[in-house]
C-alpha positions as CSV (number, residue, x, y, z in Angstrom):
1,X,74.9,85.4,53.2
2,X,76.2,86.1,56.8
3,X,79.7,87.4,57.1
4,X,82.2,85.5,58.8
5,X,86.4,86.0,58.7
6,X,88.2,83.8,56.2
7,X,91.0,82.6,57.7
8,X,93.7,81.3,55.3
9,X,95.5,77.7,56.8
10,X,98.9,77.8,57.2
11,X,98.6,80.5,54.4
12,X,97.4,79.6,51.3
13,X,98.1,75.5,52.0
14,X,96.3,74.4,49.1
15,X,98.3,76.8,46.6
16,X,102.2,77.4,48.0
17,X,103.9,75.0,50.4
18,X,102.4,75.7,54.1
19,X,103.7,77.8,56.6
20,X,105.9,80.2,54.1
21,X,106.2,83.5,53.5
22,X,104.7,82.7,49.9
23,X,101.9,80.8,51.0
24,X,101.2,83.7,53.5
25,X,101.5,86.2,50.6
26,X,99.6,84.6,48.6
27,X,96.9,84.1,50.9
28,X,96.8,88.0,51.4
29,X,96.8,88.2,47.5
30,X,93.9,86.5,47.4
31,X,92.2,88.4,50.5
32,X,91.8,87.2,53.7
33,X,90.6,88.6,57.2
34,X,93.3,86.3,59.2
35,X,96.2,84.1,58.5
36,X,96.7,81.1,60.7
37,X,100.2,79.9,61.4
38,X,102.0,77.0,63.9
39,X,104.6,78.0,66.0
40,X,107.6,75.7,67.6
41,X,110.5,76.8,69.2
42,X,113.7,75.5,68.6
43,X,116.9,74.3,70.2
44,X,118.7,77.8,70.2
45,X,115.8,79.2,71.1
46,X,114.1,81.3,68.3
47,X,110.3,80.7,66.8
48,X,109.5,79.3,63.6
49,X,106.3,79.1,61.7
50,X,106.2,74.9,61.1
51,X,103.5,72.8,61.3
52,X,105.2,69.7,62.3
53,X,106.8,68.3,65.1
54,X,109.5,66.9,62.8
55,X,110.9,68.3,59.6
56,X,111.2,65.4,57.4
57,X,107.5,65.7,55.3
58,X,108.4,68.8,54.0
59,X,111.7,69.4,53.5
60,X,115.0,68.2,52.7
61,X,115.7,67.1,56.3
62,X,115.2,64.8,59.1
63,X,114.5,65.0,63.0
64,X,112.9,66.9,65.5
65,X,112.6,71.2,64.7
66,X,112.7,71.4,68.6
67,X,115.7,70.1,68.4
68,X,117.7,71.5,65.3
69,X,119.3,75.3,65.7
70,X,118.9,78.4,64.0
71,X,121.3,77.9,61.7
72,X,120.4,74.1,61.2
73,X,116.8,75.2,60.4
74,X,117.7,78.4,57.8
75,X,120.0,75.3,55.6
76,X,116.3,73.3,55.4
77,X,114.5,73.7,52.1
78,X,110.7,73.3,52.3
79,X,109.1,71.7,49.0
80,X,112.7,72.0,47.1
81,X,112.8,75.6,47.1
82,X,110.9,77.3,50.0
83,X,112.7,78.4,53.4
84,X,111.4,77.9,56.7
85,X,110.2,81.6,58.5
86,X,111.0,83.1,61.6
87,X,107.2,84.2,63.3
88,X,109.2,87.7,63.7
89,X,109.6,87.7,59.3
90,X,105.4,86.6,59.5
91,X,104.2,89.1,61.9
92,X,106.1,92.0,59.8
93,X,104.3,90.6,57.0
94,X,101.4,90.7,57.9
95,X,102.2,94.3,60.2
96,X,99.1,96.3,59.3
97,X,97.5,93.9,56.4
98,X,95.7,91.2,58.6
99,X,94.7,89.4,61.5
100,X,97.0,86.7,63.1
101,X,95.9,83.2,64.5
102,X,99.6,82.1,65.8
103,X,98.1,78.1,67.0
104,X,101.4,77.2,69.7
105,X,102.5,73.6,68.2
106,X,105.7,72.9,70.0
107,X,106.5,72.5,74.0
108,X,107.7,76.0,75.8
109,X,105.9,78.4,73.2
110,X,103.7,80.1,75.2
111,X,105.9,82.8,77.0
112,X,108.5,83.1,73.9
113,X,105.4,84.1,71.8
114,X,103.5,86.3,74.7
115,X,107.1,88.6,75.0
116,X,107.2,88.7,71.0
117,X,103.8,89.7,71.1
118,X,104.1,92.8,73.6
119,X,107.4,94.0,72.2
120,X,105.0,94.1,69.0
121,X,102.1,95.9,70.4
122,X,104.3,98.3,72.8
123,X,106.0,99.6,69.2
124,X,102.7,100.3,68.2
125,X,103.0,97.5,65.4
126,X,100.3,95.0,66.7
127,X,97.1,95.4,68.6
128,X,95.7,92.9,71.2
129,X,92.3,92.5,69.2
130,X,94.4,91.3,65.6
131,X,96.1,88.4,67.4
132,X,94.2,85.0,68.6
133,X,96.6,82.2,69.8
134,X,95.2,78.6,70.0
135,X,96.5,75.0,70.7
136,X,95.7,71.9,71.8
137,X,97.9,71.8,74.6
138,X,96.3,73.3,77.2
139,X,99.4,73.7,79.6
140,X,100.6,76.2,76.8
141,X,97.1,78.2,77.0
142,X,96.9,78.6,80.7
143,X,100.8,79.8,80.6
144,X,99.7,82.4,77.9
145,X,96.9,83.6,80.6
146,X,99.0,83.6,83.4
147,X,101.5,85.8,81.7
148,X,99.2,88.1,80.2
149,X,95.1,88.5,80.5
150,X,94.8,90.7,77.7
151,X,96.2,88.2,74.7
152,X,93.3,86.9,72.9
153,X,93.0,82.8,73.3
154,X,90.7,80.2,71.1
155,X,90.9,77.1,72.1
156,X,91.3,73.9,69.7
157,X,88.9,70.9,69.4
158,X,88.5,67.8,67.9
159,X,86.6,66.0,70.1
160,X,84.1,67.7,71.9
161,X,82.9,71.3,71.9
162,X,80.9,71.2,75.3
163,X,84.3,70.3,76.9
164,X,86.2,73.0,74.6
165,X,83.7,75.7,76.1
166,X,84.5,74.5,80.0
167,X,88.2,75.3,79.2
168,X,87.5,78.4,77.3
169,X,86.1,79.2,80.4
170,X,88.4,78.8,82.5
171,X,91.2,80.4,80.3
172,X,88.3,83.3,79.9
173,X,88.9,82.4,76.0
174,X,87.7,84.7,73.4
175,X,86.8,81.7,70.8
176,X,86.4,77.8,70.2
177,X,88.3,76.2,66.7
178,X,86.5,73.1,66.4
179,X,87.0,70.6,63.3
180,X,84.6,70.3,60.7
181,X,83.9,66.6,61.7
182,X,82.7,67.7,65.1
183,X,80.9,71.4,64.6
184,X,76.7,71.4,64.6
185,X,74.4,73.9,64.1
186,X,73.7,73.2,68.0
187,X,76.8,73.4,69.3
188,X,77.9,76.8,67.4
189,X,74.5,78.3,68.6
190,X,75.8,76.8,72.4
191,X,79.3,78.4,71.5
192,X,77.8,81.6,70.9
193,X,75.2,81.7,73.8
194,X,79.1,81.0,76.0
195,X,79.7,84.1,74.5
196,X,83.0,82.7,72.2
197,X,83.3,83.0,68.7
198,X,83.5,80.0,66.1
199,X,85.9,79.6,63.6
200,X,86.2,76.1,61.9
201,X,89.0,74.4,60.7
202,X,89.5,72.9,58.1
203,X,86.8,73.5,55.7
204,X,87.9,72.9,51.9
205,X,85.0,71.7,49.8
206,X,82.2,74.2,48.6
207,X,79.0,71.9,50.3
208,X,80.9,72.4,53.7
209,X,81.8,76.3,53.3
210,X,78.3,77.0,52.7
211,X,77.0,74.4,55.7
212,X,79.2,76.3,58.0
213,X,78.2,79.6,56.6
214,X,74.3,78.4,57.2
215,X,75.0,77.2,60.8
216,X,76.2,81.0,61.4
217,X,79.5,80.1,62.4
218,X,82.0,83.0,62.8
219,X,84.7,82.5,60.9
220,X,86.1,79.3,58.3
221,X,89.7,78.2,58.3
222,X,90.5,77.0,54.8
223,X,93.3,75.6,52.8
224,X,91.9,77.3,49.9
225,X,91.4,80.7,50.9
226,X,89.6,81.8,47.3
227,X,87.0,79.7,47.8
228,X,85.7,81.7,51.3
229,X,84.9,84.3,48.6
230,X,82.5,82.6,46.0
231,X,81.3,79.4,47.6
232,X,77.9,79.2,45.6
233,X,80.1,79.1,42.0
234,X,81.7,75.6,41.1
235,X,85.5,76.1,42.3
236,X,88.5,75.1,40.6
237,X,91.4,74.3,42.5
């Protein structure tokens, strides 16, 4: 069976409410290359690992995160009983334990992140090649080049991965994340001859772990991280 990184989504999604330090623990509990986390920053300026543009799904609140403070965000409770992190509480986390894929959800995140990012790797905590930012915005990628040509980008698809490999051109990208509904066993041999990695998101059910592990893609994003591990054995939930 080919190797390939398994990524954990939004930590361990399928086990502990996303995006929390539990979630993320958990997820290194169970053993994982990579963790992959969404980033928005908010009104007062700091960065917090959300998935949504607004914080009414998961939480006990209502309204825009981009919008809310510090302080507004620390009174949320995720799920009842979970807090929302700051990506500076993740990244010591996950400080010498495993790879980072920090995706930039929210408007303005790109040079917040970058300057987190070198303060990290200048105190020696972080190195270039365990961090991979991705998004779909693309204004938020080219910033992230602009400001520094040695952060590690992947670049987000769910619609076509011949266009996905122009723009990781042009952002001299190091991978393409496409979705499970769009991947082939063509287009991740094209990806690779474009010299990017591939790591696909989001890839729950045993048939399609073991599909993407036979189309030699290079890593699998998965809500249930456990499962990267075993695929061939019947998996409980």
């Amino acid at each position: 069976m080919n190797d390939f990184l398994k990524i954990g989504h939004r930590g361990a999604k399928a086990h502990i409410a996303e995006n929390t330090l539990e979630s993320i623990q958990k997820a290194l509990d169970i053993g994982v290359d990579m963790i992959e986390i969404d980033v928005h920053k908010c009104a007062s300026g700091e960065l917090w690992v959300f998935h949504d543009f607004t914080v009414d799904r998961t939480t006990d609140g209502s309204g825009e995160i981009a919008k809310k403070t510090a302080e507004q965000i620390r009174s949320l409770s995720v799920e009842g009983y979970y807090k929302i992190p700051l990506l500076t509480e993740v990244l010591d986390l996950l400080e010498g334990k495993c790879k980072i894929n920090i995706e930039l959800k929210g408007l303005n995140t790109a040079e917040p992140v970058c300057k987190l990012i070198q303060k990290k790797i200048a105190a020696g905590n972080w190195k270039y090649e365990d961090i991979i930012i991705s998004s779909f915005q693309k204004n938020e990628l080219f910033t992230v080049r602009k400001l520094n040509e040695l952060v590690p980008i992947a670049v987000l698809s769910k619609a076509s991965v011949p266009e996905a490999i122009e723009l990781g051109k042009l952002l001299r990208a190091k991978a393409i994340h496409p979705s499970l509904g769009i991947i082939t066993r063509d287009n991740t041999k094209l990806s690779q001859d474009n010299g990017f990695k591939v790591n696909v998101w989001t890839v729950n059910e045993r048939e399609d772990i073991l599909r993407m592990i036979d189309f030699g893609v290079d890593g699998i994003i998965s809500d249930y991280p456990n499962r990267l591990h075993n695929p061939l054995l019947e998996l409980n939930p």
